[in-house]
C-alpha positions as CSV (number, residue, x, y, z in Angstrom):
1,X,-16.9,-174.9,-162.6
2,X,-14.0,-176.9,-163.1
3,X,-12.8,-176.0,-167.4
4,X,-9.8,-178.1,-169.9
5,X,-8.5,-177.9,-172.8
6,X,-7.4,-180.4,-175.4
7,X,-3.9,-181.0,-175.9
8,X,-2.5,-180.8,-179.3
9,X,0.3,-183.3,-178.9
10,X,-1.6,-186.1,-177.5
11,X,-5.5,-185.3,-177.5
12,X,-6.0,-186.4,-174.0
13,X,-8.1,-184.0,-172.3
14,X,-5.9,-182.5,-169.2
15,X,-7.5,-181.0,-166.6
16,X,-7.1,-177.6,-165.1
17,X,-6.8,-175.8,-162.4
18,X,-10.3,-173.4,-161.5
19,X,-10.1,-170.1,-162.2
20,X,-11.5,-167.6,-159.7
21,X,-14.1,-165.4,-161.2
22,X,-13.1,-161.9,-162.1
23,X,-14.3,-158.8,-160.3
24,X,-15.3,-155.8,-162.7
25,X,-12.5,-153.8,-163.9
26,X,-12.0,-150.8,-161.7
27,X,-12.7,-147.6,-162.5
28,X,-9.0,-145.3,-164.2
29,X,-7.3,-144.1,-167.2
30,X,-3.8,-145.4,-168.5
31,X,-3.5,-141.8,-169.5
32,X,-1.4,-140.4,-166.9
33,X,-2.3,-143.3,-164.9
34,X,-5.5,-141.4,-163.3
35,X,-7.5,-142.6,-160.1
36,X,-10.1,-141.0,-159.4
37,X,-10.8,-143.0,-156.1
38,X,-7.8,-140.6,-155.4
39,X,-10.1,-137.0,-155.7
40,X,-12.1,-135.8,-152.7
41,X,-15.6,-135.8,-152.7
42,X,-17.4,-133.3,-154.8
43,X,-14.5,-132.4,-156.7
44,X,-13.7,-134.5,-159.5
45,X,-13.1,-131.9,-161.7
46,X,-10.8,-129.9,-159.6
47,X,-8.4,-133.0,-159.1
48,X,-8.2,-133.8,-162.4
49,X,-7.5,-130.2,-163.5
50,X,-4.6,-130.0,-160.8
51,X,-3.7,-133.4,-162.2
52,X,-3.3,-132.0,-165.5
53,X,-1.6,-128.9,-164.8
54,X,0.8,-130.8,-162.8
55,X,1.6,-133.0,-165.9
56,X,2.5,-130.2,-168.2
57,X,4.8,-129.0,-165.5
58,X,7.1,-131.4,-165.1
59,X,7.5,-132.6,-168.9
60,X,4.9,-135.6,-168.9
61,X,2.5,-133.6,-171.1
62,X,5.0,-131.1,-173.2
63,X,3.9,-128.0,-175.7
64,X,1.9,-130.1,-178.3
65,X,0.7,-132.9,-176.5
66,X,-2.9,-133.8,-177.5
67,X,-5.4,-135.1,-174.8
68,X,-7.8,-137.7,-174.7
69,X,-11.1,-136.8,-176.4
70,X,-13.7,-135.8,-173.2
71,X,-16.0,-138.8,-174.0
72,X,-13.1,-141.0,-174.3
73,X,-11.5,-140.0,-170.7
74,X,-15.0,-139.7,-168.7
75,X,-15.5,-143.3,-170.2
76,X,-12.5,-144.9,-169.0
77,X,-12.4,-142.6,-165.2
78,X,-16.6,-143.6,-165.6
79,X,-17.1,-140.0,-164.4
80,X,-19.8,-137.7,-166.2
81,X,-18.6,-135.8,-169.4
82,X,-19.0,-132.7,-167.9
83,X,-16.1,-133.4,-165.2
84,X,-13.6,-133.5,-167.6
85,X,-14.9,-131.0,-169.9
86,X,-14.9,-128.5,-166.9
87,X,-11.7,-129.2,-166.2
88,X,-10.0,-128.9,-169.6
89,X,-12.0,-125.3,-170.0
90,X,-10.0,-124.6,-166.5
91,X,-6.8,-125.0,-168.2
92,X,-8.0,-123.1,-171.6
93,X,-8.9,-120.5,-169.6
94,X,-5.4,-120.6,-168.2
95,X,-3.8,-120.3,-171.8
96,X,-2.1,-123.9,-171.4
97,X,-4.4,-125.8,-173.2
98,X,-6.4,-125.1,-176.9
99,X,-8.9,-126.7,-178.9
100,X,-8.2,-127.6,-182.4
101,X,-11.2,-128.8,-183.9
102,X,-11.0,-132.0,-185.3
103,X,-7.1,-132.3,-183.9
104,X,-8.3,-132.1,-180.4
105,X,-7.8,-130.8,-177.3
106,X,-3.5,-129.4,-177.6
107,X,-1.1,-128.4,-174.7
108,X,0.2,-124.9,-176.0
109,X,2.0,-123.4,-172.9
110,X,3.9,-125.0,-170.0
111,X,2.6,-124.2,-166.7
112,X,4.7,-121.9,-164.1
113,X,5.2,-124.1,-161.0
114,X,5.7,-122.3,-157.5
115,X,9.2,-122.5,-156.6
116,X,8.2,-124.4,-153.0
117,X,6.6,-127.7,-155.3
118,X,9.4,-128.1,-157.0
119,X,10.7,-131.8,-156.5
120,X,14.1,-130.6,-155.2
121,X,15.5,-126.8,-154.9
122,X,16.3,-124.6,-158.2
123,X,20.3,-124.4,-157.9
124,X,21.4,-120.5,-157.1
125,X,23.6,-119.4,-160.2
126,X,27.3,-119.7,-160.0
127,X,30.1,-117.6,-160.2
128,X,30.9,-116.5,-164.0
129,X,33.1,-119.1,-165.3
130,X,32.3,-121.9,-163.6
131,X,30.8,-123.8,-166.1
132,X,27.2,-123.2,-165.5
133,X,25.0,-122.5,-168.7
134,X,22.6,-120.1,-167.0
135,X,25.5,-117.9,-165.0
136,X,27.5,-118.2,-168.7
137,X,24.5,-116.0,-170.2
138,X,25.3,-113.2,-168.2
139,X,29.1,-113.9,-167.6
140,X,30.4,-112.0,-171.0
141,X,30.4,-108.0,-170.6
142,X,29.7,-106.6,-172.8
143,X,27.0,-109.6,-174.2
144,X,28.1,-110.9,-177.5
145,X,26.0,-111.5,-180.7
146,X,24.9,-114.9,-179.9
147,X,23.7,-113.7,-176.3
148,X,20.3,-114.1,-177.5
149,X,20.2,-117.5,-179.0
150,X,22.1,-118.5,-175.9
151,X,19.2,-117.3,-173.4
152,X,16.5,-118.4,-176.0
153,X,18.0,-122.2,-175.1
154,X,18.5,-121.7,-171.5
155,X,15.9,-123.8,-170.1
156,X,13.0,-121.8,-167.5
157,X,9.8,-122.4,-166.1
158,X,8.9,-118.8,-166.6
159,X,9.9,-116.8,-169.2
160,X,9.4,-113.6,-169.6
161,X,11.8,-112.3,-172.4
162,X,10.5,-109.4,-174.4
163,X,9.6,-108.5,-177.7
164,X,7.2,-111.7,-177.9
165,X,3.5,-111.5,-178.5
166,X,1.1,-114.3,-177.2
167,X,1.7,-117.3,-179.3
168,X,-0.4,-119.6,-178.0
169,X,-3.5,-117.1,-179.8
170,X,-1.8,-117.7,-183.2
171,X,-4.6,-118.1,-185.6
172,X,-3.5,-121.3,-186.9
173,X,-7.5,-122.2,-188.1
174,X,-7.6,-118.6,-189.7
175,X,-3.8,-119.4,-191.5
176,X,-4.8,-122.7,-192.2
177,X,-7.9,-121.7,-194.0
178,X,-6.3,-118.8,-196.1
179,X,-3.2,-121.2,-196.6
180,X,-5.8,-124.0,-198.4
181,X,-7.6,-120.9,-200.6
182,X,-4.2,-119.7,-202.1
183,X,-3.1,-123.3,-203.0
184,X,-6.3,-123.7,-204.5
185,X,-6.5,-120.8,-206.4
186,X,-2.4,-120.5,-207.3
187,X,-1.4,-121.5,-210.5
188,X,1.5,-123.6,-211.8
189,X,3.6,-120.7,-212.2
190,X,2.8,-119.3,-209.0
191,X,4.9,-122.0,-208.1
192,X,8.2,-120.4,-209.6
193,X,11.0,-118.0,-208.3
194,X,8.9,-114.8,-207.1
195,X,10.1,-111.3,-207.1
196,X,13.0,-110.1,-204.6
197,X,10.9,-107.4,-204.1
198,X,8.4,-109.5,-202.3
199,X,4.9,-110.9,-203.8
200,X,2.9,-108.0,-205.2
201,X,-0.4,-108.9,-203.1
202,X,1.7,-108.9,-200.2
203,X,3.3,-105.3,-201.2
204,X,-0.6,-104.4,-201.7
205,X,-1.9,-105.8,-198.3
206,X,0.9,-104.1,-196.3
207,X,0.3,-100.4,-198.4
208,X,-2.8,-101.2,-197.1
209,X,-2.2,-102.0,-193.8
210,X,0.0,-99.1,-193.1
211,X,-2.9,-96.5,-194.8
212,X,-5.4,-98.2,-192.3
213,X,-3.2,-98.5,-188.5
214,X,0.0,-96.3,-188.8
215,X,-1.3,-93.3,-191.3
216,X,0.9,-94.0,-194.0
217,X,0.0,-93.5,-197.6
218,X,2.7,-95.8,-199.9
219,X,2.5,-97.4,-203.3
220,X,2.6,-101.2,-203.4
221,X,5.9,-100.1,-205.8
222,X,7.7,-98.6,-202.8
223,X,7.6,-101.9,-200.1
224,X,10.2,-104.5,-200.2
225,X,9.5,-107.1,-198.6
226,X,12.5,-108.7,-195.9
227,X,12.9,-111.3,-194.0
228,X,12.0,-109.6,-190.7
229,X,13.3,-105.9,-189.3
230,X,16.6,-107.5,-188.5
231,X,17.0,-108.8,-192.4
232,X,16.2,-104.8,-193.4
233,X,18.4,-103.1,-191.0
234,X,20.8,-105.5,-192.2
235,X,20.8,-104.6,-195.8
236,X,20.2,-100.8,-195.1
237,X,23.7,-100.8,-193.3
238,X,25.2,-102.5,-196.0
239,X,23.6,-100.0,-198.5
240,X,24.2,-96.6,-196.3
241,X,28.2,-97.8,-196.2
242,X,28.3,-97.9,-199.8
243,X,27.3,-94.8,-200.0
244,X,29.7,-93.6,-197.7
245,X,27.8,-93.7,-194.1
246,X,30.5,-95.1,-191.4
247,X,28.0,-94.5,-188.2
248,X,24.3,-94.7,-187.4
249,X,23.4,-93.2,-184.1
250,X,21.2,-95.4,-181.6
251,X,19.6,-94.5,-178.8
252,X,20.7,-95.0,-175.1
253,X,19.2,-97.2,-174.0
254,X,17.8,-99.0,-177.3
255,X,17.9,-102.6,-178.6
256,X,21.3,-104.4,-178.0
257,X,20.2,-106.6,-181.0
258,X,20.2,-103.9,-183.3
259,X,23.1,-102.8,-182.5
260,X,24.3,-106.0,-183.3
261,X,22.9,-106.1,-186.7
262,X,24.7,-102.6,-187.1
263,X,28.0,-103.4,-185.8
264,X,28.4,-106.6,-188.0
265,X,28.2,-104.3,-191.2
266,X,31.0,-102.2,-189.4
267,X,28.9,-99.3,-188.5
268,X,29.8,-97.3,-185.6
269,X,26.5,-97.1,-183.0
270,X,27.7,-94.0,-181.2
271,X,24.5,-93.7,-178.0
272,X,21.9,-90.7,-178.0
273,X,20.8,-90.1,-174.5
274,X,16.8,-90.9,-174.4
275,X,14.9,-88.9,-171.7
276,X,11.1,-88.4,-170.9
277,X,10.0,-86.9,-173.8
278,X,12.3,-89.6,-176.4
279,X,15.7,-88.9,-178.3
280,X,17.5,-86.0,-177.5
281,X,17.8,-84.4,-180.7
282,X,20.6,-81.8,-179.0
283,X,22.8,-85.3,-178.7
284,X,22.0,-86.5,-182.1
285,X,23.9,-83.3,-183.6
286,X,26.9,-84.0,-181.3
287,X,27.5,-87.1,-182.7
288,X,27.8,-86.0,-185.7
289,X,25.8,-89.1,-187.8
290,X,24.3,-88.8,-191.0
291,X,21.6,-91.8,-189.9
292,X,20.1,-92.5,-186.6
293,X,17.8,-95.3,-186.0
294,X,15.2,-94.4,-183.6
295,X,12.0,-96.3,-182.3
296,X,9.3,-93.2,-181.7
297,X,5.8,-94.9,-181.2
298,X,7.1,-97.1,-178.4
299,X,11.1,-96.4,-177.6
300,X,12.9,-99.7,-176.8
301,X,13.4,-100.5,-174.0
302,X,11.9,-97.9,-172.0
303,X,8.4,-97.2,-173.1
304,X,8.4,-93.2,-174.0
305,X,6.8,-92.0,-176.8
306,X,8.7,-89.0,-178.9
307,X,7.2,-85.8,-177.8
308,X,5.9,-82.7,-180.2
309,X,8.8,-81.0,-179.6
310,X,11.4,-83.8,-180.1
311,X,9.6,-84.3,-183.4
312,X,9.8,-80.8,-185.1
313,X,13.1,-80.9,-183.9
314,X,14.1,-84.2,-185.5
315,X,12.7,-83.0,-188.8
316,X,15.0,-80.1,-188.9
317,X,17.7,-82.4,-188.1
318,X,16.4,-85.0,-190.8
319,X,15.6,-81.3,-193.5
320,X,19.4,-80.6,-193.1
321,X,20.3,-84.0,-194.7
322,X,20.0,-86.7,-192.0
323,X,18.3,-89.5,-192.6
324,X,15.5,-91.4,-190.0
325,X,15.7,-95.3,-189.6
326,X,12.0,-95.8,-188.1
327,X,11.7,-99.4,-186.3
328,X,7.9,-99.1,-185.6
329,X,8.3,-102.8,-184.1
330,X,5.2,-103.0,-181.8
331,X,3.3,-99.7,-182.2
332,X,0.0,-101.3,-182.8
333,X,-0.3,-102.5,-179.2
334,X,-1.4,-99.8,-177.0
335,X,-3.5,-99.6,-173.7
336,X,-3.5,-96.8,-172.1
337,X,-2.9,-93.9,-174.7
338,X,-4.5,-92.5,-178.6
339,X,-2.4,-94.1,-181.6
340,X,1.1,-92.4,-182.2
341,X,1.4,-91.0,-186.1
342,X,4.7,-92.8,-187.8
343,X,7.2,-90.1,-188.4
344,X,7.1,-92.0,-192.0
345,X,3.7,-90.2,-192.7
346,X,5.3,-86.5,-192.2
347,X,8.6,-86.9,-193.6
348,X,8.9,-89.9,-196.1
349,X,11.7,-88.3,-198.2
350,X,14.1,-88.8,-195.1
351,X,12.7,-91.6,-193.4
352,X,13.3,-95.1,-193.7
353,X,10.2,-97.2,-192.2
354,X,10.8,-100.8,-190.9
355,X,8.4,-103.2,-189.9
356,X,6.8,-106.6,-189.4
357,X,4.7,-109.4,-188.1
358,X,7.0,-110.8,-185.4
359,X,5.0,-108.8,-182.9
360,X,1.3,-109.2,-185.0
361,X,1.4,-113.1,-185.3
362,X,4.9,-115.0,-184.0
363,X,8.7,-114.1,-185.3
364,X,8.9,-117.4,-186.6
365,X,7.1,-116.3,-189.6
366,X,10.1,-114.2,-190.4
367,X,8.3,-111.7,-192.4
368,X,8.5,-107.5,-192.7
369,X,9.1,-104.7,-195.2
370,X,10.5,-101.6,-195.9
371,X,10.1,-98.3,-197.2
372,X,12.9,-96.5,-198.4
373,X,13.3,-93.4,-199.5
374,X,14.1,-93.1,-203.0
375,X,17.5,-92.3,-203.1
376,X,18.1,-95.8,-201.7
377,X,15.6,-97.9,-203.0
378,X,17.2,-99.9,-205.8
379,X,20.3,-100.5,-203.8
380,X,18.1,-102.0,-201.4
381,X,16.0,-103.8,-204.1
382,X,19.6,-105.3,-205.1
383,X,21.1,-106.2,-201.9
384,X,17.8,-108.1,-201.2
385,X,18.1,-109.9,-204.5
386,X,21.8,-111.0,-203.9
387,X,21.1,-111.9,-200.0
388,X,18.5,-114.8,-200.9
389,X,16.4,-113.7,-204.5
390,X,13.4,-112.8,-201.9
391,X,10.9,-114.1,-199.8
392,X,9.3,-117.4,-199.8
393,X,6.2,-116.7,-201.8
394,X,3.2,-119.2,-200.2
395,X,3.9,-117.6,-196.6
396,X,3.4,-114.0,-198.3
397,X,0.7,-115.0,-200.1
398,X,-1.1,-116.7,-197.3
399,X,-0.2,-113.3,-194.8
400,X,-1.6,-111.2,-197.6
401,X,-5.0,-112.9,-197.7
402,X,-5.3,-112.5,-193.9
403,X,-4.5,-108.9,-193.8
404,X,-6.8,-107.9,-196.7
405,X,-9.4,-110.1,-195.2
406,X,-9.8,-108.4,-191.9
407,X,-8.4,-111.2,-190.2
408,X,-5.4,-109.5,-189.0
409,X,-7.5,-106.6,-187.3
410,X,-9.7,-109.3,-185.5
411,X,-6.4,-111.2,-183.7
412,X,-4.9,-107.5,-183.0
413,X,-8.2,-107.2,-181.1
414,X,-7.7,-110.2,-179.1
415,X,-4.1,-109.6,-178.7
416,X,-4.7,-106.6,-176.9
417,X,-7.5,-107.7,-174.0
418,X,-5.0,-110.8,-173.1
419,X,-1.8,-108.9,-173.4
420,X,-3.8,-105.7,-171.8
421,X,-4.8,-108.5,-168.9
422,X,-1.5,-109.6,-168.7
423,X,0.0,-106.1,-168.3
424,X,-2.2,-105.6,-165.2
425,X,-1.4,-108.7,-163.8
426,X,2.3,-108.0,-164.1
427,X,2.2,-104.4,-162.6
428,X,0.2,-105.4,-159.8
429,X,2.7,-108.4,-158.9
430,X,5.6,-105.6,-158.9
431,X,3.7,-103.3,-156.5
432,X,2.7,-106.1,-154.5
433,X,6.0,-107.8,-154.4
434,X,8.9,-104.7,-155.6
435,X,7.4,-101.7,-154.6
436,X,11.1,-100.2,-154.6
437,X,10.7,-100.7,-158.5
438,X,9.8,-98.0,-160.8
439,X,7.8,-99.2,-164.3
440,X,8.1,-97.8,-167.0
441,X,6.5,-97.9,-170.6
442,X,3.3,-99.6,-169.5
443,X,0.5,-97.9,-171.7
444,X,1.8,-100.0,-174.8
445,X,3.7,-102.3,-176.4
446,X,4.8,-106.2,-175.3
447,X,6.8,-105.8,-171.6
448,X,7.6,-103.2,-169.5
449,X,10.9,-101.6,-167.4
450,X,11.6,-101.2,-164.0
451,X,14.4,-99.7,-162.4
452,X,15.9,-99.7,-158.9
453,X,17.1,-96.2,-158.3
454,X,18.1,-96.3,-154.4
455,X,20.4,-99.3,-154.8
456,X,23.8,-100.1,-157.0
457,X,24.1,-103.5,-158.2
458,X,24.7,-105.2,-160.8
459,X,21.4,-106.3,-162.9
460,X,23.4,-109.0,-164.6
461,X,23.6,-110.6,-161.7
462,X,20.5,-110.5,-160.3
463,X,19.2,-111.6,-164.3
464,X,21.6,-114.7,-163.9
465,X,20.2,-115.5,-160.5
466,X,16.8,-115.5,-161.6
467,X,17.4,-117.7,-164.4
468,X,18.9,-120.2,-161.8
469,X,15.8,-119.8,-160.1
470,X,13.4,-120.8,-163.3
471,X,12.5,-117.1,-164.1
472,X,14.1,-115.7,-167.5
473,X,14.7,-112.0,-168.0
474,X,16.7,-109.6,-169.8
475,X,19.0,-106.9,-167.5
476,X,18.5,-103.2,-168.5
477,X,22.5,-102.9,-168.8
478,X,22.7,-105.3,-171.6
479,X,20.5,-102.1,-173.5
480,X,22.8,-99.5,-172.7
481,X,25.8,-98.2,-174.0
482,X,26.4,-95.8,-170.7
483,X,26.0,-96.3,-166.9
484,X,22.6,-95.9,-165.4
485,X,20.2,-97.5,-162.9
486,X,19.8,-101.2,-162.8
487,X,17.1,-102.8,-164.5
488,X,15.2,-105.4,-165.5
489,X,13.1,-105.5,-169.1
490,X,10.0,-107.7,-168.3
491,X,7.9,-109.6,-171.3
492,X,4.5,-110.4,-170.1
493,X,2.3,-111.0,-173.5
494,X,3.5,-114.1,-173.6
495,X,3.0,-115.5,-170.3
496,X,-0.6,-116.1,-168.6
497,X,-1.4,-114.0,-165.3
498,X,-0.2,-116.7,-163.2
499,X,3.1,-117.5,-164.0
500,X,3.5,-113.6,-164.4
501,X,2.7,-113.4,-160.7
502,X,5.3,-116.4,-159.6
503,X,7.9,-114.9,-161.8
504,X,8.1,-111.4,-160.2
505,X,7.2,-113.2,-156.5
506,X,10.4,-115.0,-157.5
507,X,12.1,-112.1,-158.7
508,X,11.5,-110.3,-155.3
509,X,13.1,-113.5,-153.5
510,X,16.6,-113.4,-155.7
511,X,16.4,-110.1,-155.1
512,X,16.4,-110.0,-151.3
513,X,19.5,-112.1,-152.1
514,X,21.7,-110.3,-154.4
515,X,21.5,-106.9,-152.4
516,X,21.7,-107.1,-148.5
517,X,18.9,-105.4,-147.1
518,X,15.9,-105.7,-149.4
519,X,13.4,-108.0,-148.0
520,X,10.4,-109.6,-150.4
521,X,7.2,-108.6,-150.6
522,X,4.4,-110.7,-150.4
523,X,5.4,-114.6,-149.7
């Protein structure tokens, strides 16, 4: 049927040409331009699951991008609801996707893609020096202070850094919640400049925190609240030099970072040897420090818990006038073996108790505390005043209503089945596909060690390698202030089971690369 319109300028009545009638719109979404014509038969809701992993991959959906409502999608691909629901519970179930309620369905963790998909191959690492950010990592020996925030931005598809817990369970519904309660309950002067010192709810919720997990029984009065472990070892080292301390024994191996911390108030880190059963306390003496800062529930990096013996020997050591620096970073998250008493709970006129929530709920909440003996207390109390007049209140106020609530104990319960499942997965990929490796430290904590003990190479460079391959680690030397084995230190509670398993596949690959000879496992 021919149609016209009227013409404006003249009001004669053109004619036009016919129009052939429009076929119904096919079926697709504009959302990642999805086809379903393109799925096999019978499996709808395995193609658009692969589709969607494939997207967060490669950048199209990054962390935070929300997807289509289910209704919304299945209307506009004009397949059943259920197809798409199953497929976004495949990728919750993966870790890479959450719900959030009313904000919908979230992308919260990148996926690890297989090193043979990849649209062209991952470049091998450079020599040091050439330019390359990922070789420039691991180029400096020894690693300097910002070594950390340079490997934090070097880009990976599989990360598996320790000393992070899984951040993708944050309870952001559960913060959220409390966060609403203590606006609506905080007054106008709540508001104000709070005490260095930290809030006094907080101070309450951690006394009772540490009564209730780590057998500690402390007075709100006696917690300062810091700006994580590394803000309080900090302002200890600035205190103990005051007072006349020019050296804090560490152990061998133990945290690089603290050491940093340590070093930048110009205290000497002279190494402790740690063995199988922790510090060895004979070494400790030879050094001849006043402090030594020790990790005892869970040693970093290597896993061993201080033995009875160690112990009474310590406290003699501590009785004759030294004092203990206690990092109990990650001591709540054990597999495989009973709770570990803090040495604070048996000694606390000589020990000096750090911890925090970094490894509870995310480090980006930068909040811990401190117990100090009481010979250093208000210097601490002051130095915390003068560094930034304390703690941001709301966040303290907010983490103290989840911690007396119970709230806390309920995500440490979750925390340990995924990181528990993520442990196993990353020990059977190393016996599967490095079964020259020996683990250590796997009945607790966030990551693990493993150490090649029939071969001499450098673990720097098989570290730098990896990261050229997409696969971020740390090398055991960067922890040590001796020689010793080559390493790797593996985080695996924030990384699902699959990219766990492509990141140690891949590390077995590099590794058949940087020392002639070993062949890979398992590909």
């Amino acid at each position: 049927m021919n149609r016209s319109i009227e013409n404006a300028s003249d009001r004669s009545i053109t004619p036009v040409t016919p129009v052939t009638p429009v076929a119904p719109s096919a079926s697709g979404s504009d959302f990642l331009q999805l086809n379903p014509q393109e799925a096999p038969a019978g499996g709808l809701s395995d193609w658009l699951a692969r589709r969607l992993r494939d997207a967060i991959a490669d950048g199209s959906l990054p962390v935070g991008s929300r997807l289509p409502a289910t209704r919304v999608l299945a209307g506009e691909l004009r397949v059943s609801r259920g197809v798409v629901t199953e497929a976004y519970q495949r990728l919750t179930e993966d870790g890479h996707v959450a719900g959030r309620g009313r904000g919908g369905t979230v992308v919260v963790a990148p996926v690890a893609v297989s090193v043979a998909s990849a649209v062209a191959p991952a470049p091998v690492v450079p020599a040091a020096g050439s330019g390359d950010p990922a070789g420039a990592v691991f180029a400096v020996t020894p690693p300097g202070a910002d070594v950390f925030d340079a490997l934090r931005a070097a880009p990976a598809r599989i990360d598996l850094s320790p000393g992070v817990p899984d951040l993708a369970a944050f309870p952001r519904t559960a913060w959220l919640r409390a966060e609403r309660a203590v606006l609506k309950g905080l007054s106008a002067s709540g508001l104000g400049y709070g005490d260095p010192r930290g809030a006094l709810e907080l101070r309450r919720a951690v006394a009772n925190w540490l009564a209730r997990n780590r057998g500690i029984r402390v007075d709100a009065g006696e917690v300062l609240i810091t700006s994580g472990t590394a803000q309080g070892l900090g302002l200890l080292a600035q205190v103990l030099r005051d007072d006349g301390i020019r050296a804090m024994a560490v152990e061998d191996p133990g945290s690089l970072g603290a050491r940093h911390h340590l070093r930048d108030r110009q205290l000497e880190t002279p190494p402790v040897a740690v063995d199988a059963e922790g510090v060895r306390v004979d070494e400790l003496r030879a050094t001849g420090a006043r402090a030594v800062l020790l990790t005892p529930a869970h040693q970093f990096p290597t896993g061993v818990v201080l033995g009875g013996v160690r112990r009474r020997e310590l406290m003699r050591w501590a009785g004759e006038g030294g004092l203990i620096v206690e990092d109990d970073y990650d001591a709540e998250h054990r597999y495989d073996r009973p709770p570990v008493p803090a040495l604070r709970s048996v000694l606390a006129e000589r020990v000096c108790y750090a911890g925090s929530v970094s490894k509870l709920l995310a480090p980006a909440l930068r909040v811990g505390w401190m117990l100090a003996p009481p010979k250093y207390r208000d210097a601490l109390v002051k130095a915390k005043r003068f560094a930034d007049l304390g703690n941001a209140v709301l966040p303290q106020l907010v983490l103290a209503r989840l911690m007396e609530s119970g709230e806390m104990e309920r995500h440490l319960r979750l925390l340990r089945r995924r990181h528990r499942q993520r442990r196993d997965a990353m020990t059977a990929a190393i016996g599967e596909h490095l079964p020259g490796a020996v683990v250590h430290g796997a009945a607790a904590g966030l990551h693990l060690v493993i150490t090649f003990e029939s071969a001499e190479f450098a673990d720097t460079g098989l570290a730098g390698a990896a990261l050229g391959r997409g696969v971020k680690v740390q090398p055991l030397s960067w922890h040590r202030q001796r020689p010793g084995h080559p390493g790797l230190v593996l985080g695996y509670a924030a990384t699902p089971p699959g990219g766990i398993a492509e990141g140690v596949a891949t590390l077995s690959e590099v590794l058949s690369e940087v020392v002639p000879g070993v062949r890979p496992r398992g590909r």
